[in-house]
C-alpha positions as CSV (number, residue, x, y, z in Angstrom):
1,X,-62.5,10.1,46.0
2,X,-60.8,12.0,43.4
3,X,-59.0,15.2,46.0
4,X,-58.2,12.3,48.2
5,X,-55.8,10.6,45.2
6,X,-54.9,13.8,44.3
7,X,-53.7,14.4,47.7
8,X,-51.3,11.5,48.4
9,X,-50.2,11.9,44.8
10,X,-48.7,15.1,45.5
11,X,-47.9,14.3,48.8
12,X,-45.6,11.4,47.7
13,X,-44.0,14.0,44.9
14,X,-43.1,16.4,48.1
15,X,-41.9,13.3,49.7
16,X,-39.5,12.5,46.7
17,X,-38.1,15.8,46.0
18,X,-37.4,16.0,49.7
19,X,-35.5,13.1,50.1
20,X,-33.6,13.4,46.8
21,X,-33.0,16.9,48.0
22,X,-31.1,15.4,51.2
23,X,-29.9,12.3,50.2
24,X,-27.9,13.8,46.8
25,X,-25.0,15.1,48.2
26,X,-21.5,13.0,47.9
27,X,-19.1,13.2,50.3
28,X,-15.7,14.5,48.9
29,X,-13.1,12.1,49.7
30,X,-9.2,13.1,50.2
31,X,-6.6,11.1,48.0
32,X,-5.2,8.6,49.6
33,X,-1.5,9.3,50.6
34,X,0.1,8.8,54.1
35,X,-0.4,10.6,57.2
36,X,3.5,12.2,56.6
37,X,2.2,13.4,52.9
38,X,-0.5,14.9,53.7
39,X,-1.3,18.9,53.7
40,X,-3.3,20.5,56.3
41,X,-6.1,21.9,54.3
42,X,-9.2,24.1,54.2
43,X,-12.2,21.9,55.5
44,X,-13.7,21.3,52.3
45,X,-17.3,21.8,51.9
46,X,-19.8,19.8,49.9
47,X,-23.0,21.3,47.7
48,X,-26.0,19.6,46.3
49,X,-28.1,20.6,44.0
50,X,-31.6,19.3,43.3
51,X,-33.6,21.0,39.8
52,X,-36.3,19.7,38.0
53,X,-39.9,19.7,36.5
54,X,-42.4,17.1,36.4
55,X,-45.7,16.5,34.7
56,X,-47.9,13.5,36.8
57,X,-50.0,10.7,34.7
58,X,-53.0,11.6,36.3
59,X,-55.6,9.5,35.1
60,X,-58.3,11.8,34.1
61,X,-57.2,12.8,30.8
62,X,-58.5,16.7,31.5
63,X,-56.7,17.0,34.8
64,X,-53.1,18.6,34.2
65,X,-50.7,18.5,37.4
66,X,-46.9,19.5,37.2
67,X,-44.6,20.0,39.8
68,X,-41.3,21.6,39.4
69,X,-38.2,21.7,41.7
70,X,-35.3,24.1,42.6
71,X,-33.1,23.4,45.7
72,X,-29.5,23.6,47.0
73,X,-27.7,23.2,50.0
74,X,-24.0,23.7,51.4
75,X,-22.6,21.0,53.9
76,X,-19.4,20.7,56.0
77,X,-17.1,18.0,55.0
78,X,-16.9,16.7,57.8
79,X,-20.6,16.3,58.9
80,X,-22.3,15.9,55.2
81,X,-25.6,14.8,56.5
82,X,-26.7,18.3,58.2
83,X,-26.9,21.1,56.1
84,X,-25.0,24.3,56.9
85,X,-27.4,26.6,54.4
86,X,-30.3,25.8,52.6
87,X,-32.7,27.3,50.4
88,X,-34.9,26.4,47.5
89,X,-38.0,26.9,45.7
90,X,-41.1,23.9,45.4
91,X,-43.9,24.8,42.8
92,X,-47.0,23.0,42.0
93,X,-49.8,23.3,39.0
94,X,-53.2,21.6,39.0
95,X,-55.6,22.2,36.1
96,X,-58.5,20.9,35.7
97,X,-61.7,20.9,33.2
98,X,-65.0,22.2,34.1
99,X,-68.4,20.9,32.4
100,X,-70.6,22.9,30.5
101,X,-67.4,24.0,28.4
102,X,-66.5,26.5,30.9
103,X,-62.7,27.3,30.7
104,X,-60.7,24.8,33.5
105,X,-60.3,25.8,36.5
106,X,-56.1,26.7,37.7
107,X,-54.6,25.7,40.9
108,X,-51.3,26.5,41.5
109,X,-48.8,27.0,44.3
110,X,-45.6,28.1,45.6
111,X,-43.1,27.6,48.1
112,X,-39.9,29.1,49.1
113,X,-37.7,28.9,51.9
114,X,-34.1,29.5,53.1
115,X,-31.8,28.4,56.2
């Protein structure tokens, strides 16, 4: 029972840092000012950033999971929902204790990607 908790714990953590990684970006809004006033200008483009670490409250006190996150992404102005470039860097850390006092067993993971 214990790999399968582990499992949607971690899934829901990837779930989390994915949507915070999309969902972070604020569109940049022009001043307000007439049509006359206004400049033609550059198409602005928008970034996000998403960077963190975690540590989960796993409840077996000699498990230790942590989870750390490193993302950005570059959107158009105009269409700030799809990103134009991506990339970013998802790392995960799973110790655990063994009996017998053997030394605890290390898990760890990592995952990179750019678009």
């Amino acid at each position: 029972m214990r790999p399968l908790t582990l499992k949607n714990s971690l899934r829901a953590v990837a779930l989390v840092a994915v949507v915070a990684a999309v969902a972070a970006p604020v569109a940049v809004a022009a001043p307000d000012q007439p049509d006359a006033v206004r400049t033609p200008q550059k198409p602005a483009v928008v970034t996000s950033a998403l960077k963190g670490e975690g540590r989960l409250n796993y409840p077996v006190p000699e498990d230790d999971v942590r989870i750390s996150v490193d993302a950005t992404a570059t959107y158009p102005a105009q269409n700030p929902w799809r990103p134009t470039r991506s990339k970013g860097t998802f790392r995960i850390y799973h110790s655990f204790g063994q009996p017998g006092g053997k030394p605890p067993k290390v898990y760890w993971g990592t995952s990179r990607s750019t678009a």
